[in-house]
N, CA, C and O of each residue as an XYZ file, in Angstrom:
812
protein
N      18.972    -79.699      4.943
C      17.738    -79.337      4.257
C      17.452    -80.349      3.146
O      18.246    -80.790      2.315
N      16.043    -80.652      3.316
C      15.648    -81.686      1.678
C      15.786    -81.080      0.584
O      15.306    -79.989      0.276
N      16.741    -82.078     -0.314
C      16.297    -81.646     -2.012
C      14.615    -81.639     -2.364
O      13.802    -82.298     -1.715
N      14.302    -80.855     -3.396
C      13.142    -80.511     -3.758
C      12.683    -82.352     -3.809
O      11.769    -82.840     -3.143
N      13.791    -83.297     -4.989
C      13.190    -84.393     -5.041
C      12.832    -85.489     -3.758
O      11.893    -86.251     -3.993
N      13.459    -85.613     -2.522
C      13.527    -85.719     -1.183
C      12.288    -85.203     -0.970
O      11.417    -86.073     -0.951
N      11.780    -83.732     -0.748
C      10.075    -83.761     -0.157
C       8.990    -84.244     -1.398
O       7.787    -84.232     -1.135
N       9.491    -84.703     -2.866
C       8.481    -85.104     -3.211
C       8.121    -86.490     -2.795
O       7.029    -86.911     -2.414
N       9.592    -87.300     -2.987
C       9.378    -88.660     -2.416
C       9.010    -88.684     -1.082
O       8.445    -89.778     -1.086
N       8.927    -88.347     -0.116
C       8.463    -88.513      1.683
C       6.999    -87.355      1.022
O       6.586    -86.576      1.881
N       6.469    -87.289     -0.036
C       5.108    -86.916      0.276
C       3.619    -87.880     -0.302
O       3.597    -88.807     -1.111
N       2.961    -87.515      0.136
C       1.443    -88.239     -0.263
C       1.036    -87.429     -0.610
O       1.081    -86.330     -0.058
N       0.398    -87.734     -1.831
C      -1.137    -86.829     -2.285
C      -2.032    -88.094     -2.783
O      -1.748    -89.142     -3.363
N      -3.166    -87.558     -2.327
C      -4.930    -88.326     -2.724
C      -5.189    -87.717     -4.077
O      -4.963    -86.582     -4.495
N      -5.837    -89.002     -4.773
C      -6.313    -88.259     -6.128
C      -7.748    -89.118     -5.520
O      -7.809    -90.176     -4.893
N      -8.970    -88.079     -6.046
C     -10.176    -88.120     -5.882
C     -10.636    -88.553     -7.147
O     -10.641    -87.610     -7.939
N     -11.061    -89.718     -7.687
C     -11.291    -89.867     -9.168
C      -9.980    -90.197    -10.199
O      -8.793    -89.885    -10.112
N     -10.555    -90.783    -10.970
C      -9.624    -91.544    -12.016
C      -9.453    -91.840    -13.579
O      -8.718    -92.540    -14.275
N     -10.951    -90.576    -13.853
C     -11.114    -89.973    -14.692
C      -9.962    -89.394    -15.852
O      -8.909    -89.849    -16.297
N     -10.619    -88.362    -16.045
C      -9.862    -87.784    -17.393
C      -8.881    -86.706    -16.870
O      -7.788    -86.524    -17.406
N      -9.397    -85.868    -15.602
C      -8.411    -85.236    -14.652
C      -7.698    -86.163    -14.079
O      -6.623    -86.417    -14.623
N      -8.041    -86.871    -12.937
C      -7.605    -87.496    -12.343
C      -6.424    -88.918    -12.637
O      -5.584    -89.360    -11.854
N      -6.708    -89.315    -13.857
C      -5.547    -89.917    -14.212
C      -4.369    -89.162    -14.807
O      -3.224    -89.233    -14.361
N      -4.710    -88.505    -15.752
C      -3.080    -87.550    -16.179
C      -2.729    -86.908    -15.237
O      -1.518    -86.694    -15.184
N      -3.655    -86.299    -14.043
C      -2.933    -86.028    -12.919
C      -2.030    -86.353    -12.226
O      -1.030    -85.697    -11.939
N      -2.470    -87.940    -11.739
C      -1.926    -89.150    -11.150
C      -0.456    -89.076    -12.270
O       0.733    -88.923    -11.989
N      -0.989    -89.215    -13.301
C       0.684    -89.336    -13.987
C       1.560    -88.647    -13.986
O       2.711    -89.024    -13.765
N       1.294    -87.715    -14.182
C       2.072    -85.885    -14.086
C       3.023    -86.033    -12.724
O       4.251    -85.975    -12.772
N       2.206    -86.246    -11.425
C       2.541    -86.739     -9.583
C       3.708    -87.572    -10.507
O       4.754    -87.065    -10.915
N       3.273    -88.956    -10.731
C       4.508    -89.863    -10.816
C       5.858    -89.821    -11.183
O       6.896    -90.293    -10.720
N       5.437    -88.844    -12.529
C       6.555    -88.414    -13.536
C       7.106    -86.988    -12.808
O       8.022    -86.646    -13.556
N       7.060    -86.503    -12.285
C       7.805    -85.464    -11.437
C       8.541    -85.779    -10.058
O       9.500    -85.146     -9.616
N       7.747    -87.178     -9.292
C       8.756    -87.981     -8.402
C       8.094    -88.346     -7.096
O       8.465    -89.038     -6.148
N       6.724    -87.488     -7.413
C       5.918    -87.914     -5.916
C       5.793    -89.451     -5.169
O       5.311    -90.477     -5.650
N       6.304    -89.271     -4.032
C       6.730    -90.738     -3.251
C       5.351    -91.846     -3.340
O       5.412    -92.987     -3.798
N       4.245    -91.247     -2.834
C       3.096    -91.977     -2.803
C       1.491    -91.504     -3.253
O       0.816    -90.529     -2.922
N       1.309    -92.271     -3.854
C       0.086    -91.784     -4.642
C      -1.457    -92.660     -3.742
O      -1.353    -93.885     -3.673
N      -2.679    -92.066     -3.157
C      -3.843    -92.501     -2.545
C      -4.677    -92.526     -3.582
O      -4.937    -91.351     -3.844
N      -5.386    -93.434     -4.508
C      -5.960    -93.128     -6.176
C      -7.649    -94.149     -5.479
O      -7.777    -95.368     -5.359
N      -8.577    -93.138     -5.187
C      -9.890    -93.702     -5.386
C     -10.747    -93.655     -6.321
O     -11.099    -92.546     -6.723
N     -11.196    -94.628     -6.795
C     -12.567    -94.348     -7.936
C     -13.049    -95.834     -8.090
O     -12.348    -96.827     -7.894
N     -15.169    -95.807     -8.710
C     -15.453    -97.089     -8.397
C     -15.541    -97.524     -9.750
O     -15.628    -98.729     -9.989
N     -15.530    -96.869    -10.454
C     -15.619    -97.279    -12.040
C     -14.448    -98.583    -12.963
O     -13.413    -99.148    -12.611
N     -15.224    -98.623    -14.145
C     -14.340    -99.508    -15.013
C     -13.824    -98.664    -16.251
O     -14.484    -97.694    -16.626
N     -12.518    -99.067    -16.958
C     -12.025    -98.138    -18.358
C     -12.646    -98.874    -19.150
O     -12.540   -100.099    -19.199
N     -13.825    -97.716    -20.305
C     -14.136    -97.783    -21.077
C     -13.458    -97.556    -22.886
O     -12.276    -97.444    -23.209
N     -14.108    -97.552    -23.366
C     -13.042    -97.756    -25.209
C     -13.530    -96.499    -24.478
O     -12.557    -95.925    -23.988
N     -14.538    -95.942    -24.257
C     -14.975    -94.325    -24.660
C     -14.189    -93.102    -24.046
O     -14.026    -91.953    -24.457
N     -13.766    -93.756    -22.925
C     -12.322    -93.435    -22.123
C     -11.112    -93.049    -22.455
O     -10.349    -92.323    -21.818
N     -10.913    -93.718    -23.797
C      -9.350    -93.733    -24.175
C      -9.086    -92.327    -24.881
O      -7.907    -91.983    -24.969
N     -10.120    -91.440    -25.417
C      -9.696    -90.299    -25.639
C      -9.249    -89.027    -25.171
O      -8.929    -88.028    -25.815
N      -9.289    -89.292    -23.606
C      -9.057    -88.059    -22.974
C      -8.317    -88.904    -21.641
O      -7.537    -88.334    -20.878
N      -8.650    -90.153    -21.525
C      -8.256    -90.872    -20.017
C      -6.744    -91.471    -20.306
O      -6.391    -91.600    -21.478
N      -5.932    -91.805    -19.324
C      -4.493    -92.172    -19.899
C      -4.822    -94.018    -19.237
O      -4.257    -94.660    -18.351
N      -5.707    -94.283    -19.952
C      -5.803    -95.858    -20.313
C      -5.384    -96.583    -21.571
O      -5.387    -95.936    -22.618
N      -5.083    -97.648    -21.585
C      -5.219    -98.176    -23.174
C      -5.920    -99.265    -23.018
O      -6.319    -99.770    -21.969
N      -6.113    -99.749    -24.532
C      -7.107   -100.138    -25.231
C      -7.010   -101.606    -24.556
O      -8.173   -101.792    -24.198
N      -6.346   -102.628    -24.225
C      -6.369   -103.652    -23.561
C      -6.494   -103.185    -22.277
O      -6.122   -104.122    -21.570
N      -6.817   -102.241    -21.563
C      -7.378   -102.088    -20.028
C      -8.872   -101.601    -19.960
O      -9.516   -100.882    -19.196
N      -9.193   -102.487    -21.375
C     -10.624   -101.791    -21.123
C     -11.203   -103.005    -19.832
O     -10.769   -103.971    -19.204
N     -12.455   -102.184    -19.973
C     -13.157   -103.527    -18.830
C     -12.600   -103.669    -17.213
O     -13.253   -103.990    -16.220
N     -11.141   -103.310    -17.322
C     -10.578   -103.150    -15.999
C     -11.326   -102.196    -15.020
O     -12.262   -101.410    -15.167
N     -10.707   -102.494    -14.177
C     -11.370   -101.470    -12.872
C     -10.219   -100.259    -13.007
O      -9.019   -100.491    -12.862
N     -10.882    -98.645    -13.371
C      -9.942    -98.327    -13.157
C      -8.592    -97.838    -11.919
O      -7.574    -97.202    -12.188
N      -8.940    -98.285    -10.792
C      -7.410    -97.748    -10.382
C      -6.495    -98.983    -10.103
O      -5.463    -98.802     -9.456
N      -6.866   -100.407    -10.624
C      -5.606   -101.070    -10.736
C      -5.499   -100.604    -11.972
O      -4.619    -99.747    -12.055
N      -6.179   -100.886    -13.195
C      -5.583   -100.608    -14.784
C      -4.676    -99.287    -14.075
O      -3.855    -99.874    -13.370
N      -4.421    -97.705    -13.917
C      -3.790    -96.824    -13.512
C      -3.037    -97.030    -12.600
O      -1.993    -96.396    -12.748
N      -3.078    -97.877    -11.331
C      -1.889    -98.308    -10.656
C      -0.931    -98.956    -11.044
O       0.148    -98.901    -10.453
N      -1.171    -99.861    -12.344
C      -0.521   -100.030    -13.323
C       0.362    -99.459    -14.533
O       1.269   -100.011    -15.156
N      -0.037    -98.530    -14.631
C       0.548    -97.550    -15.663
C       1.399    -96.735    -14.879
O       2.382    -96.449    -15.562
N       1.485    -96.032    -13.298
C       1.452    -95.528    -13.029
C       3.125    -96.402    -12.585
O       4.142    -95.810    -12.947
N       3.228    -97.259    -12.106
C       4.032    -98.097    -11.935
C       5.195    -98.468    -12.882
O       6.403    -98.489    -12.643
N       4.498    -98.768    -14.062
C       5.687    -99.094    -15.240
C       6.238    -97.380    -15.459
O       7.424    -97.170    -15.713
N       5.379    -96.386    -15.346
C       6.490    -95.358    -15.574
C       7.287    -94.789    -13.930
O       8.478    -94.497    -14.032
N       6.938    -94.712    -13.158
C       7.872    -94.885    -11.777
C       7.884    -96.234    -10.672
O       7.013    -96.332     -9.807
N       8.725    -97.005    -10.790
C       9.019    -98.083    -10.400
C       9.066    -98.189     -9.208
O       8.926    -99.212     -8.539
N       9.322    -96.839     -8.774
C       9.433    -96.500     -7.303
C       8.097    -96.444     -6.646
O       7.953    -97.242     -5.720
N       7.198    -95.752     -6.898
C       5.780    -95.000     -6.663
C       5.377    -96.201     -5.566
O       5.612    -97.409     -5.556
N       4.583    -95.215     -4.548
C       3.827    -96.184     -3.575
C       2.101    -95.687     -4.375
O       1.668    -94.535     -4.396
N       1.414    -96.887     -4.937
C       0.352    -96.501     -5.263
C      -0.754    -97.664     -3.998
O      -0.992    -98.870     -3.935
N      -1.121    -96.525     -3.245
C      -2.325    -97.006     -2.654
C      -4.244    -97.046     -3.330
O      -4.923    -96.027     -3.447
N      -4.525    -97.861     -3.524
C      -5.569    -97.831     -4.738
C      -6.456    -98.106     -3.824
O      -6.171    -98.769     -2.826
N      -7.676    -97.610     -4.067
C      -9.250    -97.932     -3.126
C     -10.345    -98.110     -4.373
O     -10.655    -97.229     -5.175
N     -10.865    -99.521     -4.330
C     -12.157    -99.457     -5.692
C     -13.419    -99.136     -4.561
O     -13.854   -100.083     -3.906
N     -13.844    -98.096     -4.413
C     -14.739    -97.819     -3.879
C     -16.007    -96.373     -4.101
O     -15.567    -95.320     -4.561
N     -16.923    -96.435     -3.878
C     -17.821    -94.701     -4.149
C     -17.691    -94.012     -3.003
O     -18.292    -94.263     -1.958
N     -16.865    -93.091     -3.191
C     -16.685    -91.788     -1.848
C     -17.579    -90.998     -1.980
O     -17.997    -90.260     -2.872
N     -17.985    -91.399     -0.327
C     -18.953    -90.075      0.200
C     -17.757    -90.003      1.812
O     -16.843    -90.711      2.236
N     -18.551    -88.537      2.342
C     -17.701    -88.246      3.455
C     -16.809    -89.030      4.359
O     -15.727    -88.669      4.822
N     -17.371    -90.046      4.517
C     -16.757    -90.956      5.739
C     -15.596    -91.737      5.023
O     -14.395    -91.582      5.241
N     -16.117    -92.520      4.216
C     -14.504    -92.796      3.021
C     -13.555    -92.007      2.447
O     -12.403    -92.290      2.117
N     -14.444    -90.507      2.323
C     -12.996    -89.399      1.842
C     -11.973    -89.101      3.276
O     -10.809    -88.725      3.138
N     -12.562    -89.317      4.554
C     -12.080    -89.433      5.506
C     -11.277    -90.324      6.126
O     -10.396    -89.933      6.892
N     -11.471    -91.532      5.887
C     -10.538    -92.677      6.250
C      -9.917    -93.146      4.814
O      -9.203    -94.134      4.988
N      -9.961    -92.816      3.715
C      -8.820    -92.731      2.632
C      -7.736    -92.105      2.571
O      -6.731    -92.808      2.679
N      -7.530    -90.594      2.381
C      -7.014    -89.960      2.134
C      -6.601    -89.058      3.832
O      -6.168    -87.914      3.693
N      -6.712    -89.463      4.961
C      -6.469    -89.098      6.355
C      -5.015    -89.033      6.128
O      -4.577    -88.190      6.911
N      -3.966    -89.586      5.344
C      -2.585    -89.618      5.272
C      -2.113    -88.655      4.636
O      -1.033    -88.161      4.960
N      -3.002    -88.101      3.370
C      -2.246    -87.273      2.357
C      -2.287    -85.527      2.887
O      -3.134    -84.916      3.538
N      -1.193    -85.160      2.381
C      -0.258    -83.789      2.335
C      -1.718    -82.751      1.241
O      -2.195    -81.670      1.586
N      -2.031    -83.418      0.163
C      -3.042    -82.353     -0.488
C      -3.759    -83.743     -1.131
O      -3.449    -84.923     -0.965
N      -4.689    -83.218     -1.819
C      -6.063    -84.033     -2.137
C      -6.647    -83.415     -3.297
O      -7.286    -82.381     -3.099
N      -6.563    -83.786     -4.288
C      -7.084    -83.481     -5.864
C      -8.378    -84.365     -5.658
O      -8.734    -85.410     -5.112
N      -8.962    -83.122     -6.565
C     -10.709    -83.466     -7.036
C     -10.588    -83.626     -8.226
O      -9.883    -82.961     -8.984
N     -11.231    -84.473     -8.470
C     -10.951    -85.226    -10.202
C     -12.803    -85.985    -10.411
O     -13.222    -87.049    -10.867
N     -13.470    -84.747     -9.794
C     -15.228    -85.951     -9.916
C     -15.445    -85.273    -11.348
O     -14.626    -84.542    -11.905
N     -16.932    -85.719    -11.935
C     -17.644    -85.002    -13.110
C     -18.591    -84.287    -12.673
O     -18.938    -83.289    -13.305
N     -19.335    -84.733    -11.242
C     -20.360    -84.287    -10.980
C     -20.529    -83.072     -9.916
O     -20.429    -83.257     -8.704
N     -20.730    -82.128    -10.356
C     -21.137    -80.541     -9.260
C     -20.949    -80.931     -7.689
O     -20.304    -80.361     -6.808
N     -22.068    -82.586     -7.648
C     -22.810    -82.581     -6.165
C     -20.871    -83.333     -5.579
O     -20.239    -82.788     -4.674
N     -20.532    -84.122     -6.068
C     -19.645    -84.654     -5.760
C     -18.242    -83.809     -5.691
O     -17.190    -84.014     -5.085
N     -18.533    -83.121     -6.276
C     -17.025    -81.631     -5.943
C     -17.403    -81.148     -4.644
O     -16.647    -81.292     -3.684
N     -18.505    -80.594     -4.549
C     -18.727    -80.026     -3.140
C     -18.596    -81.098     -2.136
O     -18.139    -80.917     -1.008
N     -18.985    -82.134     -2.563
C     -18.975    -82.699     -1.074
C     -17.621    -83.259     -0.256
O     -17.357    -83.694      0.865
N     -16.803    -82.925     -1.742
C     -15.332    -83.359     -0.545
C     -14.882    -82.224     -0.278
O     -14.276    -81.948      0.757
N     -15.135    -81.458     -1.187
C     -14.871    -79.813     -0.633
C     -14.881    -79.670      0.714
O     -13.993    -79.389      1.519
N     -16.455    -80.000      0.862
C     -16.930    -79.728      2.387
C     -16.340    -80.340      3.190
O     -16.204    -79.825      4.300
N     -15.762    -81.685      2.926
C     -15.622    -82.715      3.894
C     -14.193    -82.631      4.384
O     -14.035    -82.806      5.592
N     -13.045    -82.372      3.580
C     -11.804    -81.497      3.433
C     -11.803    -80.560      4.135
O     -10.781    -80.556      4.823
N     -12.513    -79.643      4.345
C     -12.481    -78.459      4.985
C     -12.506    -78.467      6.447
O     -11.877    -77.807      7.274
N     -13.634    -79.632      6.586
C     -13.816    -79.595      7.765
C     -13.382    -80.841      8.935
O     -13.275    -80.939     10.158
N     -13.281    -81.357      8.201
C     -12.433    -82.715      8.583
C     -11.072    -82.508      8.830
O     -10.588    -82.977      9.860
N     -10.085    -81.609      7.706
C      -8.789    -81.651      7.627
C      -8.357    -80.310      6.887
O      -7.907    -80.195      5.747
N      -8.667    -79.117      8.038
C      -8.057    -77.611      8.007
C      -6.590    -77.844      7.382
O      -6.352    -77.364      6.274
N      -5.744    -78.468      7.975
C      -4.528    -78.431      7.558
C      -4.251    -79.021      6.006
O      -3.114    -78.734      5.633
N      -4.877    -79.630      5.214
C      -4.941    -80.253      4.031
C      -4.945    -78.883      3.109
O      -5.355    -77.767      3.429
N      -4.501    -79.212      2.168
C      -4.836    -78.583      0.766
C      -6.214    -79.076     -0.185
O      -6.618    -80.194      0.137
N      -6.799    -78.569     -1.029
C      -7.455    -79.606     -2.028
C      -7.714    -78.697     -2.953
O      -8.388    -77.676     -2.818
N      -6.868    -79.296     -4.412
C      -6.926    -78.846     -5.500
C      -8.029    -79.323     -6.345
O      -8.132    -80.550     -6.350
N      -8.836    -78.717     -7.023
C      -9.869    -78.790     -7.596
C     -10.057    -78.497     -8.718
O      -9.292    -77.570     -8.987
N     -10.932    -78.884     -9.947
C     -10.644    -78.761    -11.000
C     -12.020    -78.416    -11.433
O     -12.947    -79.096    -10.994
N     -12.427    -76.713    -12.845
C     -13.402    -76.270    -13.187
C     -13.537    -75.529    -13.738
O     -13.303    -74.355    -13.451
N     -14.215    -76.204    -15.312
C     -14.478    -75.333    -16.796
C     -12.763    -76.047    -17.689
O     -11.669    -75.508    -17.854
N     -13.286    -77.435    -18.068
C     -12.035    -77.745    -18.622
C     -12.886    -78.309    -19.924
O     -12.214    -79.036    -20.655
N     -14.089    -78.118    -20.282
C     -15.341    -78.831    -21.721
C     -14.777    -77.930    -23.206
O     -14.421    -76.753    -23.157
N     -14.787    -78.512    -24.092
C     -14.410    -77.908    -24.982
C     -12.668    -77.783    -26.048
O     -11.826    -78.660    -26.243
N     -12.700    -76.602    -26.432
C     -11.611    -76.649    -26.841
C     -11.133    -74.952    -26.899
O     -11.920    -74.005    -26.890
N      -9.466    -74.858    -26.966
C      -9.352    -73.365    -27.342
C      -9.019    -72.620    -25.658
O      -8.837    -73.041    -24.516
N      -9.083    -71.269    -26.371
C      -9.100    -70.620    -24.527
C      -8.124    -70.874    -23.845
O      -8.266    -70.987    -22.627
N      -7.003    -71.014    -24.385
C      -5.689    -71.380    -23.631
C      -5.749    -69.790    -22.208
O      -5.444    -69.857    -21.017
N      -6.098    -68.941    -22.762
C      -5.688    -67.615    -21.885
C      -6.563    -67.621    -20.412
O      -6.423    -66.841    -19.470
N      -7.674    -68.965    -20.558
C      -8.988    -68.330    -20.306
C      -8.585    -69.883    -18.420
O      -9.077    -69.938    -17.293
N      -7.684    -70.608    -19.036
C      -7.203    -71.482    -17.794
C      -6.625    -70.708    -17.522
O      -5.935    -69.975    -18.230
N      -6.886    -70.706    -15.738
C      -5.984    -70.747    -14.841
C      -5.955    -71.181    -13.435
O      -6.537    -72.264    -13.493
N      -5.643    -70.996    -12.269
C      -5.577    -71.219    -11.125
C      -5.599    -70.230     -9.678
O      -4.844    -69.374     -9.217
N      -6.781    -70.800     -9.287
C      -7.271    -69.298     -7.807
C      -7.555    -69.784     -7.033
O      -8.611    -70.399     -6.879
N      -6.733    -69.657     -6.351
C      -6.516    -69.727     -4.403
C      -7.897    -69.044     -3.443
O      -7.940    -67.943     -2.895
N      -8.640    -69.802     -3.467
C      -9.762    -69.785     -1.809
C      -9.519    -70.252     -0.401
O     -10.275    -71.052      0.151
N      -8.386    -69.710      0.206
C      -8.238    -70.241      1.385
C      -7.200    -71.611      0.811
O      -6.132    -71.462      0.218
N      -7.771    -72.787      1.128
C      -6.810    -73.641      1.106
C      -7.328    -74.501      0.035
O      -6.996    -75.674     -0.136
N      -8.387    -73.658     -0.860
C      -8.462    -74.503     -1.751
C      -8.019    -73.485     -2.758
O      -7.932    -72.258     -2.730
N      -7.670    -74.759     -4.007
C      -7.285    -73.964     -5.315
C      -8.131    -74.373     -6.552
O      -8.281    -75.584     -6.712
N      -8.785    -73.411     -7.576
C      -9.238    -74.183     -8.661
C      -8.562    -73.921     -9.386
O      -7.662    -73.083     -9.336
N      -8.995    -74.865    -10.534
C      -7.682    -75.106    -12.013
C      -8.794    -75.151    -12.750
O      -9.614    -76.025    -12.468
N      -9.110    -74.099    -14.005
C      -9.886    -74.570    -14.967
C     -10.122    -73.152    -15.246
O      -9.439    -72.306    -14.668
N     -11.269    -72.736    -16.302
C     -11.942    -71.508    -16.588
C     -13.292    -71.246    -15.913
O     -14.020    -70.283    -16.153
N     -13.501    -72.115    -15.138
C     -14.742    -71.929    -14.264
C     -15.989    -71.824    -14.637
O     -16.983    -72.041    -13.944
N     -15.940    -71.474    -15.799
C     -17.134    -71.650    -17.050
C     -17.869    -72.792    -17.731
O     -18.980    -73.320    -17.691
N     -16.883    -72.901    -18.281
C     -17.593    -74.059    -19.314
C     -17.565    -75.460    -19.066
O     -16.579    -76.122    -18.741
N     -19.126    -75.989    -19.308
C     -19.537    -76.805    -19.071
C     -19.771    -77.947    -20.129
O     -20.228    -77.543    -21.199
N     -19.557    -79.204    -20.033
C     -19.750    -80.129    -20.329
C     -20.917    -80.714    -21.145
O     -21.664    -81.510    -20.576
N     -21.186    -80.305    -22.745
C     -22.488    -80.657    -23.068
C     -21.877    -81.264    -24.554
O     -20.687    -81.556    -24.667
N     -23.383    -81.490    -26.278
C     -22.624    -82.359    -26.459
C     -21.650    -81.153    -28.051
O     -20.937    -81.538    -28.977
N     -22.031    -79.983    -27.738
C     -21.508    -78.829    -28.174
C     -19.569    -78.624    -27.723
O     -18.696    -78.197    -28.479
N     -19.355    -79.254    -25.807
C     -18.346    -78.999    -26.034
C     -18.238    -80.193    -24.578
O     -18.468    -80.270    -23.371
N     -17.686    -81.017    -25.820
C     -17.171    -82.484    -24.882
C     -15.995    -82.022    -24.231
O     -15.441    -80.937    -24.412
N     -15.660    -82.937    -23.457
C     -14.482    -83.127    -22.787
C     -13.425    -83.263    -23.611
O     -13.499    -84.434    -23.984
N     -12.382    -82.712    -24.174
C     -11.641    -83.079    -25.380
C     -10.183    -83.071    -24.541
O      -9.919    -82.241    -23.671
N      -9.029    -84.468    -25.091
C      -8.301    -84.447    -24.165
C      -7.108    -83.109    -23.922
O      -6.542    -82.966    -22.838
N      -6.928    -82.463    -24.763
C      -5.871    -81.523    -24.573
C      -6.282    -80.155    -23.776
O      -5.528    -79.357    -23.220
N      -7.472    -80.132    -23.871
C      -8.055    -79.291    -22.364
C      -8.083    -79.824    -21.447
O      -7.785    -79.164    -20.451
N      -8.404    -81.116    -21.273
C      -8.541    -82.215    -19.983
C      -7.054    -81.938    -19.538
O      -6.641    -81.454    -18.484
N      -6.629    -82.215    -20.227
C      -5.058    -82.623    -19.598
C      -4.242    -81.507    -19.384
O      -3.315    -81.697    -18.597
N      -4.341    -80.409    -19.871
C      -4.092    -79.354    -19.596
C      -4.481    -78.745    -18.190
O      -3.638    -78.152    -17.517
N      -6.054    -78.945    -17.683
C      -6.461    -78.801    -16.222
C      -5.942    -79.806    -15.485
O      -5.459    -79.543    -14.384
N      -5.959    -80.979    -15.922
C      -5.148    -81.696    -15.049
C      -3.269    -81.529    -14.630
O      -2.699    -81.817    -13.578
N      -2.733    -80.990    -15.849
C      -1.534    -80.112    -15.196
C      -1.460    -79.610    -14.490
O      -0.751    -79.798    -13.501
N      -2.579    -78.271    -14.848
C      -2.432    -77.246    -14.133
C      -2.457    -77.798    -11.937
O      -1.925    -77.252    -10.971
N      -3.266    -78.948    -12.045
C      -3.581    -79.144    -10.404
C      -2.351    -79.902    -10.037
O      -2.024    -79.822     -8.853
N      -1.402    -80.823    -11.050
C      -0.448    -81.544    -10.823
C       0.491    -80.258    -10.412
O       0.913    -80.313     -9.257
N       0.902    -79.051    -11.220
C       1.645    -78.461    -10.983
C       1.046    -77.235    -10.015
O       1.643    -76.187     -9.767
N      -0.369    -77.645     -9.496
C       0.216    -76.641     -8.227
C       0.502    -77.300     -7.075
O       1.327    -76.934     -6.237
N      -0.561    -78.814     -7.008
C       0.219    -80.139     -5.985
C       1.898    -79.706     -5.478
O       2.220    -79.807     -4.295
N       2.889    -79.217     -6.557
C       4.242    -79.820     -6.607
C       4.485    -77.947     -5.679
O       5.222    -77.683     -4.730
N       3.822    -77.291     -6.224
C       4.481    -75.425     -5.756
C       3.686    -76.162     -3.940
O       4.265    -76.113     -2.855
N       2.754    -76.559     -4.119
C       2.507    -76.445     -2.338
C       3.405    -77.087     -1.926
O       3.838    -76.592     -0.886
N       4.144    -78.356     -2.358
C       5.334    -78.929     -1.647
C       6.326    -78.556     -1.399
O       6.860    -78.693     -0.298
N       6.877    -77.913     -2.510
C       8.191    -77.719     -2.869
C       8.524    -76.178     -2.066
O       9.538    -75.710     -1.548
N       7.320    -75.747     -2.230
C       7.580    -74.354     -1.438
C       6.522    -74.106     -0.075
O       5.941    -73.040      0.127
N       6.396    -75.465      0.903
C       6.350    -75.280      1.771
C       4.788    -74.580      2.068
O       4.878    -74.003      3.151
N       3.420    -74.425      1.514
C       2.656    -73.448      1.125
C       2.067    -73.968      2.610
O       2.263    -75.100      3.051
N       1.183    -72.745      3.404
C       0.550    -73.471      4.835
C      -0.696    -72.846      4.101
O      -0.984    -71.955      3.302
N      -1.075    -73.519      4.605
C      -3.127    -73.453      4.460
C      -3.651    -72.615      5.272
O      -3.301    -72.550      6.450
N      -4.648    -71.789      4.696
C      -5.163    -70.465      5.570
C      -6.021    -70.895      6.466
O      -6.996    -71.602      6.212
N      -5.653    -70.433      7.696
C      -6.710    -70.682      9.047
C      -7.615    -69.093      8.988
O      -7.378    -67.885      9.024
N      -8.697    -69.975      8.881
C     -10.128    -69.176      9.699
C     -10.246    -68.779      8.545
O     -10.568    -67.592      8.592
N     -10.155    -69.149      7.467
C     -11.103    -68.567      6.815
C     -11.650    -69.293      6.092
O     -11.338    -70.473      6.249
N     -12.772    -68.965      4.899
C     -13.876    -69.345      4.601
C     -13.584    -69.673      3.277
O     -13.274    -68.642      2.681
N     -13.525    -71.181      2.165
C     -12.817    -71.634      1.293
C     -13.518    -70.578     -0.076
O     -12.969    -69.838     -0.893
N     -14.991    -70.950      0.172
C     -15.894    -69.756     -0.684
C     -15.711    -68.405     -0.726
O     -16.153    -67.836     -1.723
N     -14.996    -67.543      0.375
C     -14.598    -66.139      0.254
C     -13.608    -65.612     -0.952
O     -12.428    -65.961     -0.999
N     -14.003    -65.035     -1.590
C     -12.793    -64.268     -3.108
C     -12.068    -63.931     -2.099
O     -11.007    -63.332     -2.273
């Protein structure tokens, strides 16, 4: 039988975005032992970035998923980081991430959560995809948590939204981004199968 650290290393997970979820995510994966990391996003690290994103200040201007394939690297030496600088829509979330075990959503935008949602679902029943929603603001520690739809999971308070009342502040950021790192590791570690026939939107 595999040690727990054994199925993390022989696993893949996709991170969708490279953001403020999506990178402490990516780090959280590394620093717990995950074998290979799939990291898409088309953007560059901004200074404006550095408060909630796990960039630093000389990776500004970079593209981010080498600047993060980078970081991601000096803290596990081991890590297979597969990096894509590209804008995912369906057909690229499809021939990217076709390898990975589960698939984190790490977008900003509503239209762009659903659409890998959708595309996940139906493309790749057997996949997981952890998702992240209502992480703006500050406070509300009670008010995160994590709920299982079929084979998807969200991480967040589901609420609150992003305005300039309640920014993105990093210790909520990173906190939702735990929360999806550490359910990534419970679907591995404990073997979790993904619900057939049913409907990801059903409570």
């Amino acid at each position: 039988m595999k040690s727990k650290l054994e199925k993390l290393k022989g696993t893949c997970v996709g991170i969708a975005g490279c953001g403020g979820l999506g990178s402490n995510c990516a780090m959280a994966l590394a620093r717990a032992g995950v074998g290979r990391l799939v990291i898409a996003d088309f953007d560059v690290v901004t200074a404006a970035n550095l408060d909630r994103q796990y960039y630093f200040l000389d990776q500004v201007g970079r593209k981010k998923v080498e600047a993060l394939a980078e970081n991601l690297r000096r803290v596990n030496p081991d890590i297979v980081v597969e990096a894509h600088d590209l804008h995912l829509g369906p057909d690229e979330v499809v021939r990217v991430f076709r390898d990975c075990r589960v698939i984190v959503e790490a977008f900003d935008a509503a239209d762009m959560k659903l659409m890998i949602i959708e595309t996940v679902s139906e493309h790749f029943p057997d996949k997981f995809i952890v998702a992240g929603s209502g992480l703006a603001g500050y406070g509300g520690n009670n008010e995160l948590r994590t709920r299982r739809l079929g084979s998807l999971f969200i991480c967040g308070d589901e609420q609150s939204e992003v305005s300039d009342e309640l920014p993105p502040l990093a210790p909520r950021v990173a906190a939702v981004a735990a929360l999806q790192a550490n359910q990534v590791l419970e679907i591995v570690l404990d073997d979790l199968e993904p619900a057939r026939g049913e409907d990801v939107w059903d409570e």
